[in-house]
C-alpha positions in Angstrom: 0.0 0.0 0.0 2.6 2.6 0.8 3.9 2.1 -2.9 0.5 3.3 -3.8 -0.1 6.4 -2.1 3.4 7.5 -3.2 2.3 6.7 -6.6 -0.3 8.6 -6.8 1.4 11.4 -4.6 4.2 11.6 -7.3 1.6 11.3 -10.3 -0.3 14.6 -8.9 2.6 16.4 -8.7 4.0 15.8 -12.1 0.7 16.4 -13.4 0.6 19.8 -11.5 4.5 20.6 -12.5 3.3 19.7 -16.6 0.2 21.7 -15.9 -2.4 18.8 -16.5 -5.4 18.8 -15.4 -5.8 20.4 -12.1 -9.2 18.2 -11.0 -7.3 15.1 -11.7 -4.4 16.3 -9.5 -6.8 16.6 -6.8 -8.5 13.5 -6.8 -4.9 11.6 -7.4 -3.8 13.2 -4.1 -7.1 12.5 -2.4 -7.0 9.0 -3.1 -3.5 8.8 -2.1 -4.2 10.4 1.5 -7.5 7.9 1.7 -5.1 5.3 1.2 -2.8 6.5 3.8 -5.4 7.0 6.1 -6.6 3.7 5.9 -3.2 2.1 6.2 -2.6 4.6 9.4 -5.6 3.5 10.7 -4.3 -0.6 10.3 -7.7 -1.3 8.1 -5.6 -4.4 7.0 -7.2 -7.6 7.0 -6.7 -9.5 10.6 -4.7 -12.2 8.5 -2.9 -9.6 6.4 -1.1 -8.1 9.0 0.0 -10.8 11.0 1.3 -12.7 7.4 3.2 -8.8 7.0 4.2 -8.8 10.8 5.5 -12.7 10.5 7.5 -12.2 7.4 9.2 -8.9 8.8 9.9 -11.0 12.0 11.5 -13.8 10.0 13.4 -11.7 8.0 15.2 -9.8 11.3 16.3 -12.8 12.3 18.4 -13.5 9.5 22.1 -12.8 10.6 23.5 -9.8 9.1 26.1 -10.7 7.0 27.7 -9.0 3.5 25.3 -12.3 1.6 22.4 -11.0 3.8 22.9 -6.9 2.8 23.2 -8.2 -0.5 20.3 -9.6 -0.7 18.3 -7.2 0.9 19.9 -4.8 -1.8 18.8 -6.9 -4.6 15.1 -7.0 -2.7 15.3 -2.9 -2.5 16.5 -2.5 -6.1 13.7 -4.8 -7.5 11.2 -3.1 -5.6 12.3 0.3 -7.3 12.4 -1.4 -10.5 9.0 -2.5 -9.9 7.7 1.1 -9.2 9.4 2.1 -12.5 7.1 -0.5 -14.1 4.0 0.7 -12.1 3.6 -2.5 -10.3 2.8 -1.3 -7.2 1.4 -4.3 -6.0 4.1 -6.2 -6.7 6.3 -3.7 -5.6 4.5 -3.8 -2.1 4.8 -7.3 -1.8 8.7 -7.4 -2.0 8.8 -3.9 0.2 6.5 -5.8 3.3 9.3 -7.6 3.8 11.7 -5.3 4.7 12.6 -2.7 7.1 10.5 0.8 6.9 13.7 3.3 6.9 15.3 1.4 3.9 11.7 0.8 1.7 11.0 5.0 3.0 14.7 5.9 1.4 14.5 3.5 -1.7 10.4 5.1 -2.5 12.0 9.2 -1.9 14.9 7.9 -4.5 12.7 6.8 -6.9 10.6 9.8 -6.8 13.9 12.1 -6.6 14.8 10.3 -9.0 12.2 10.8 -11.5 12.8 14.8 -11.9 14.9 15.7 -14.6 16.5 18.7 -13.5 17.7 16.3 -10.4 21.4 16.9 -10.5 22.3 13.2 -8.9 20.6 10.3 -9.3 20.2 8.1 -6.8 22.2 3.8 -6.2 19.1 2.5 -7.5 18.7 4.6 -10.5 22.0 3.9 -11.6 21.8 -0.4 -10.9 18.7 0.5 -13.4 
C-alpha cells in the first residue's frame, strides 16, 4: 500500500509541474491520502497483518552478514524497478518484507529520481 499512495502522490505532482489537469491532481492526491489514512488506521485484514508482521519477524532474524545486505539490496532494487514498471502491487509485496527506513529511502529515490533537472541520481537509479 505505501507504494501506492506515493504513486499517486508523485503522479499529482507531475501532473501539476506539466500543468495537467488540475481536477485530476486533486483526486490523485485525495486518493492517495484515503489510502494512507486507511493504512494509518491498520484497516488491514486481521490475516494480512500478522502474514506482513510474520514475514518482517523472519526476515530480522536472519544474521547480518555481506550475503544477507546483498540480498536485501537486490530485494530494494527490484522493488524500485517494480515502481518504474508501475507494479505497485508487486512492488508492495517485496517492500512488506523489509525494514521501513530502507523501503521509505529507496520510494524518496525513486521519486527524486524521476525529476529531470535532479542533479544526482540516486544507487538504484543507476543499478537500473
Amino acid at each position: 500500500m505505501r507504494s501506492r499512495v506515493h504513486m499517486l502522490n508523485v503522479a499529482a505532482a507531475r501532473l501539476q509541474q506539466d500543468h495537467g489537469n488540475p481536477k485530476l491532481a486533486a483526486d490523485l492526491r485525495e486518493a492517495a491520502k484515503v489510502l494512507a489514512k486507511n493504512r494509518a488506521e491498520q484497516r488491514l485484514q486481521d490475516d494480512e497483518t500478522k502474514r506482513i508482521e510474520r514475514q518482517r519477524t523472519l526476515f530480522t532474524m536472519v544474521p547480518d552478514t555481506v550475503a544477507f545486505g546483498r540480498f536485501k539490496d537486490a530485494m530494494l532494487q527490484r522493488a524500485y524497478d517494480l515502481m518504474w514498471d508501475g507494479d505497485c502491487s508487486a512492488c508492495d509485496a517485496i517492500a512488506e518484507f523489509l525494514p521501513s527506513a530502507d523501503v521509505e529511502k529507496m520510494f524518496d529515490a525513486w521519486q527524486n529520481d524521476q525529476d529531470p533537472n535532479s542533479p544526482q541520481k540516486s544507487k538504484f537509479y543507476e543499478a537500473a
